[in-house]
C-alpha positions as CSV (number, residue, x, y, z in Angstrom):
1,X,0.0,0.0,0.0
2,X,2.8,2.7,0.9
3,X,6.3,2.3,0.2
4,X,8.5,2.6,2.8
5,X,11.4,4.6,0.8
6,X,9.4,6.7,-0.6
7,X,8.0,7.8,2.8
8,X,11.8,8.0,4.1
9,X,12.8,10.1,1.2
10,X,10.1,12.3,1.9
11,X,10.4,12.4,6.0
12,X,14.7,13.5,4.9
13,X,13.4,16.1,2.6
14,X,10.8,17.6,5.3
15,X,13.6,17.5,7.7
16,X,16.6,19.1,5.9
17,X,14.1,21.6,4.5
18,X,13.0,23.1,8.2
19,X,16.4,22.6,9.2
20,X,17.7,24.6,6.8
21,X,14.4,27.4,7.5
22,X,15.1,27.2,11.1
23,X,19.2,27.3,11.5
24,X,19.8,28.9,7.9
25,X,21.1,32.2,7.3
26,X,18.7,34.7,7.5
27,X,20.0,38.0,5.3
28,X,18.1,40.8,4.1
29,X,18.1,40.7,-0.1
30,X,20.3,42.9,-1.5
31,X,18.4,44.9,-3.6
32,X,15.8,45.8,-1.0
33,X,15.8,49.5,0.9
34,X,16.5,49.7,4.8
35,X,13.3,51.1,6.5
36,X,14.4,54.3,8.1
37,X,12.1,55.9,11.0
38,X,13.1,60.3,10.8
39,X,13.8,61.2,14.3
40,X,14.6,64.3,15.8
41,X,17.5,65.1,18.5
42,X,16.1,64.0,21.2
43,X,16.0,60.4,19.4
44,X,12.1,60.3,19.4
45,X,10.1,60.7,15.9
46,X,7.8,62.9,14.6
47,X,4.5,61.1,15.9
48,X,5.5,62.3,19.1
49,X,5.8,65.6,19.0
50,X,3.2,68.0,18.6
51,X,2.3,69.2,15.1
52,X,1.3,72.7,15.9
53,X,3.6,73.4,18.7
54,X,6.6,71.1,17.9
55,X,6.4,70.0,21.8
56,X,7.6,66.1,22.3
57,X,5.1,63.9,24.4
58,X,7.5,61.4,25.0
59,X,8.5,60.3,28.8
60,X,11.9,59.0,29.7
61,X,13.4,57.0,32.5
62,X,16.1,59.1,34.5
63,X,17.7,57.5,37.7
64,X,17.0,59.3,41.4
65,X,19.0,56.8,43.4
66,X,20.3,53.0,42.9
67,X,17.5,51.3,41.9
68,X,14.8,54.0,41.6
69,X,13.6,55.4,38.8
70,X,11.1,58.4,37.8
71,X,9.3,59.1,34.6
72,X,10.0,62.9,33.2
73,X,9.0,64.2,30.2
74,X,11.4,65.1,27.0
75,X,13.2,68.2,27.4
76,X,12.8,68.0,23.6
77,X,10.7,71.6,22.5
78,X,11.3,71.6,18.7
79,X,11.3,68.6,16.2
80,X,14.7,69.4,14.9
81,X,14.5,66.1,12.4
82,X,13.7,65.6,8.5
83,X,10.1,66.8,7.5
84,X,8.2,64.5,5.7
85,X,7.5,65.5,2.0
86,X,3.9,65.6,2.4
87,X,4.4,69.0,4.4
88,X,6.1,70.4,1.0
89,X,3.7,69.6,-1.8
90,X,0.3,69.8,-0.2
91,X,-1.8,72.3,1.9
92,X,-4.0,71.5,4.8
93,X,-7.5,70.2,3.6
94,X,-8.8,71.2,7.2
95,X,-10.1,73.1,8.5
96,X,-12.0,75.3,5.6
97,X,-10.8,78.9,5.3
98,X,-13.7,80.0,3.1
């Protein structure tokens, strides 16, 4: 009914092939772009900070004493980074000026 070396052939093919997917090297293809997130000074990006008054919302961990932390905001009062291109080429839609 079933042959066993066919059935071994294909149990060393399954094997070597998630083998190879699960020890093998994992590169990035060469051709393909890094993803690059624009961040400002302060090393936060421009979802945080506020659009009208350039403010940064972000909180960051500074050390009172061995072992104790507090949470203070970003000194951060200007995004400093790269402006997206969206900001050059079109005009806000809202709201209405008529």
């Amino acid at each position: 009914m079933f042959d066993p070396l066919t059935l071994a052939a294909g149990a060393v093919i399954l094997g070597a092939g998630w083998a190879i997917g699960r020890y093998g090297h994992r590169g990035t293809v060469p051709g393909s772009p890094k993803r690059s997130i624009a961040k400002c000074g302060c090393g936060h990006d421009l979802a945080i900070h506020d659009p009208q008054a350039g403010e940064c919302h972000a909180e960051e961990r500074r050390s009172i004493a061995p072992a104790t932390w507090e949470w203070v905001r970003c000194p951060c009062r200007r995004y400093t980074g790269p402006l997206p291109v969206e900001d050059y080429f079109t005009r806000p839609m809202l709201p209405p000026t008529d």
